[in-house]
C-alpha positions as CSV (number, residue, x, y, z in Angstrom):
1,X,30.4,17.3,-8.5
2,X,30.6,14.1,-10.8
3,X,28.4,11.1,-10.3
4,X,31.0,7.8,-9.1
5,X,32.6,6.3,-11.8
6,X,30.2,2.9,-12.4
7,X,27.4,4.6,-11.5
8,X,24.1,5.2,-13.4
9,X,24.1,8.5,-14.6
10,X,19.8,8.1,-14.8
11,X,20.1,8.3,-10.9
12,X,21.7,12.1,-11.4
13,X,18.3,13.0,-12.1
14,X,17.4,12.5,-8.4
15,X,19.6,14.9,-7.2
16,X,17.8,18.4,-7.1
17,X,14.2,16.4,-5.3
18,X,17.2,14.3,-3.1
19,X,18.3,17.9,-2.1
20,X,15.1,19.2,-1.1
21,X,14.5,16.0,1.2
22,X,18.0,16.5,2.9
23,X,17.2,20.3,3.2
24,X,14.4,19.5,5.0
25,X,15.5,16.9,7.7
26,X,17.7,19.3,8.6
27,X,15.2,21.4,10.3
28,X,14.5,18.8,12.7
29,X,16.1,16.1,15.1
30,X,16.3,12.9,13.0
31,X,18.5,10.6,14.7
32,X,16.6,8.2,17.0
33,X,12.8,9.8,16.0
34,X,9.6,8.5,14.8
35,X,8.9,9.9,11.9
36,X,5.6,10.5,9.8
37,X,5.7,11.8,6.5
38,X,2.4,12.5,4.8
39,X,2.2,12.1,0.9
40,X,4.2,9.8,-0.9
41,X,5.1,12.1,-4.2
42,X,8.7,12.0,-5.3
43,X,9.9,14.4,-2.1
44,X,7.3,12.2,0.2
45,X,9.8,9.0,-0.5
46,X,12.7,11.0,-1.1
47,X,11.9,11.9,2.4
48,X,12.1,8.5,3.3
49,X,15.5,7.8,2.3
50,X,16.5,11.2,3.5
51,X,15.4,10.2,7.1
52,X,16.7,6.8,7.2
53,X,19.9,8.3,6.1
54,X,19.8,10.8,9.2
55,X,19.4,7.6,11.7
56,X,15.1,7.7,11.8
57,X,14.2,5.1,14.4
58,X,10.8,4.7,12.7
59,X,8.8,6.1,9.7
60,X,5.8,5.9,8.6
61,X,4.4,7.1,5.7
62,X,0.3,8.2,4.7
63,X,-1.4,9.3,1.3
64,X,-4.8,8.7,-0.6
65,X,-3.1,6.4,-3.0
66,X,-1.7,2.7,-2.8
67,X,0.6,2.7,-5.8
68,X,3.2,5.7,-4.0
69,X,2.7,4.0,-0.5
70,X,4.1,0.8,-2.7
71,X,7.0,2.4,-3.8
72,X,7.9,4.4,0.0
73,X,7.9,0.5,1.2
74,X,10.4,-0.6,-1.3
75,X,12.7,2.6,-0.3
76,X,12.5,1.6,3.4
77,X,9.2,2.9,5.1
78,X,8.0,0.7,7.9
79,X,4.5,1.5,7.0
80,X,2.7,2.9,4.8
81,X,-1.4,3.7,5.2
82,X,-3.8,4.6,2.8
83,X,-5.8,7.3,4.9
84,X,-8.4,7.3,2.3
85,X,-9.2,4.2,3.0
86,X,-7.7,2.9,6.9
87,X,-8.4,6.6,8.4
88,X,-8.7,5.0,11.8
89,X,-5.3,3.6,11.6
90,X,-3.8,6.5,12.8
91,X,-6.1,7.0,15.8
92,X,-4.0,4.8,17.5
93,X,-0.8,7.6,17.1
94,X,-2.9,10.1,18.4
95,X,-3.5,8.8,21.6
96,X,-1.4,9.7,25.2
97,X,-0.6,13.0,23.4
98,X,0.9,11.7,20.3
99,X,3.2,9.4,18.7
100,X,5.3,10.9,16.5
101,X,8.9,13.2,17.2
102,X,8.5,14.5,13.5
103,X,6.0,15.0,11.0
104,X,6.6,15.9,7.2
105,X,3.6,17.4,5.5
106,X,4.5,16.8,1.8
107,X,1.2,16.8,0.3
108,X,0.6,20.4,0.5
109,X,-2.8,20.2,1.8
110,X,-4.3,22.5,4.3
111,X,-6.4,19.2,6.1
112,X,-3.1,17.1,6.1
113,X,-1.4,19.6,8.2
114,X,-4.2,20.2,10.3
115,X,-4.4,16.9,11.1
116,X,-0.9,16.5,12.0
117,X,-1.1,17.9,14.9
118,X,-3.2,15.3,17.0
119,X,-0.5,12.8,16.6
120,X,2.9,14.7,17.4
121,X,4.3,14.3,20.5
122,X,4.7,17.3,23.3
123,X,7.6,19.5,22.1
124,X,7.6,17.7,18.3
125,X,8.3,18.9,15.7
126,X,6.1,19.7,12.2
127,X,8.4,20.2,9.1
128,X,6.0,21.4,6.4
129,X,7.3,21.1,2.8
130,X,4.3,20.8,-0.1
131,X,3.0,23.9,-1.0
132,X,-0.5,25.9,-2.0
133,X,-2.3,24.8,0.5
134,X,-4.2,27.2,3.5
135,X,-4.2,25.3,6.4
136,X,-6.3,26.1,9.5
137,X,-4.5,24.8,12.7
138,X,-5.3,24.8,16.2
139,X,-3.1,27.5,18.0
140,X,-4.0,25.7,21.6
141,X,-2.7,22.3,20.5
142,X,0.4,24.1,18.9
143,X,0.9,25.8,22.5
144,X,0.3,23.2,25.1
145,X,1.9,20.5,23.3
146,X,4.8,22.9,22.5
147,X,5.2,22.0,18.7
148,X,7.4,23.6,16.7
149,X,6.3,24.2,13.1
150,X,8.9,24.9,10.5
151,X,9.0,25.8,6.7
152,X,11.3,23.9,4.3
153,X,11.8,25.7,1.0
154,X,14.1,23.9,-1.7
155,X,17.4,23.7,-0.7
156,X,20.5,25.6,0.2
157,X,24.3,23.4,0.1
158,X,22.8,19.9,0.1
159,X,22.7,19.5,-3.6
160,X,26.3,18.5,-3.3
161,X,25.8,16.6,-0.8
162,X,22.5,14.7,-2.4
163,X,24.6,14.1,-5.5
164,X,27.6,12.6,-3.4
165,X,25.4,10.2,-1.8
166,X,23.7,8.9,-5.5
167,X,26.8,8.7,-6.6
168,X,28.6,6.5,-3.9
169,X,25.2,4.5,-3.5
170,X,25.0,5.4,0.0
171,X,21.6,6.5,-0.6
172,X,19.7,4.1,-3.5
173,X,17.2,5.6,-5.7
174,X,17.0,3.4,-8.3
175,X,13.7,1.4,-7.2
176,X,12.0,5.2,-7.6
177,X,12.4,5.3,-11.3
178,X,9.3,3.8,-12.5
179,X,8.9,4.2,-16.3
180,X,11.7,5.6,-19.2
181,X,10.6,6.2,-22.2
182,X,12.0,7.4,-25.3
183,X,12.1,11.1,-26.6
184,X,9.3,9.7,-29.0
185,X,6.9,9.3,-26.8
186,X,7.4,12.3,-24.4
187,X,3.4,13.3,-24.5
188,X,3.3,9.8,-22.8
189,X,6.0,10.0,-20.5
190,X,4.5,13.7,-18.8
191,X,1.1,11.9,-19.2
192,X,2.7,9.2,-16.7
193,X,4.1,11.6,-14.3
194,X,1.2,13.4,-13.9
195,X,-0.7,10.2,-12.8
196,X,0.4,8.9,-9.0
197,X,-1.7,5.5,-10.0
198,X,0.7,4.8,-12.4
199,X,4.1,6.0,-11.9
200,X,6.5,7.4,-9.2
201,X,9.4,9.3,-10.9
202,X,9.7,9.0,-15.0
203,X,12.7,10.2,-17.1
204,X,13.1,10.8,-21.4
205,X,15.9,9.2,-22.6
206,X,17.3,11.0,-25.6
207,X,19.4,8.3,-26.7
């Protein structure tokens, strides 16, 4: 499926990661929730578009870094927390059983899921997406609480659909694209991606 006519064929780039974020909010009631997502990598704000898309009431979004909490605020997070730093801000979500309908674990850290847990709410829901992480997770808090914890891997008949909504701007991922850089300089540009201080999402133009 062709991008729009007018649009920015740079923005077809963010269809397969769009995909795996629309994959994954499918495995969990969106519309009218209080999200959490936890990491802000490419799918971590991906995730935040995808959920605002699927009528979120709320989200939130954590990681260790302030530059990718910078750019899940410009794609529409209501806030963002560095939990390196402001740990006890989310405290407060953990109290009267919890806060949060939904949690996305898209770090792929064993302690991030872990401490997801505290601040779902009874019968919530854990969507866990990063991966190679061995998490350790407390079966009584899954069981009395009544959470449900689900694995989202890739994605299945939403890359249509993710390319559909670049491609009408429904869904805008244009203030994700942090650097481009010429064919030239591609030992820079995979240098750039590989440091979350510096960039979000980098494309080579060959041009």
């Amino acid at each position: 499926m062709p991008l729009a006519k007018g649009s920015d064929p740079t923005a077809g780039a963010f269809a397969e990661p769009l995909a795996v974020t629309l994959h994954a909010v499918a495995h969990a009631p969106i519309y009218g929730s209080r999200v959490l997502i936890m990491g802000a990598g490419p799918i971590g704000t991906l995730l935040v578009l995808a959920a605002r898309f699927a009528g979120a009431r709320e989200v939130v979004v954590t990681d260790v870094q302030d530059r990718p909490l910078q750019y899940a605020a410009k794609v529409g997070a209501d806030r963002t927390i560095n939990v390196a730093t402001h740990a006890e801000a989310m405290d407060g979500y953990a109290a009267n059983k919890g806060y949060f309908d939904v949690v996305f674990e898209a770090a792929g850290q064993g302690a991030t899921v872990a401490s997801a847990l505290p601040v779902i709410k009874p019968r919530g829901t854990l969507v866990a997406v990063g991966q190679g992480a061995t998490a350790e997770l407390s079966m009584s808090v899954i069981v009395t609480k009544e959470i449900q914890v689900k694995g989202s891997f890739r994605f299945d008949t939403e890359f249509a659909l993710a390319v559909d909504l670049i491609g009408s701007g429904r869904i805008d991922v244009a203030p994700l694209l942090s650097n481009t850089l010429p064919l030239a300089e591609a030992r820079r540009a995979f240098e750039l991606a590989s440091d979350k201080s510096q960039s979000m999402k980098v494309q080579i133009a060959f041009d």
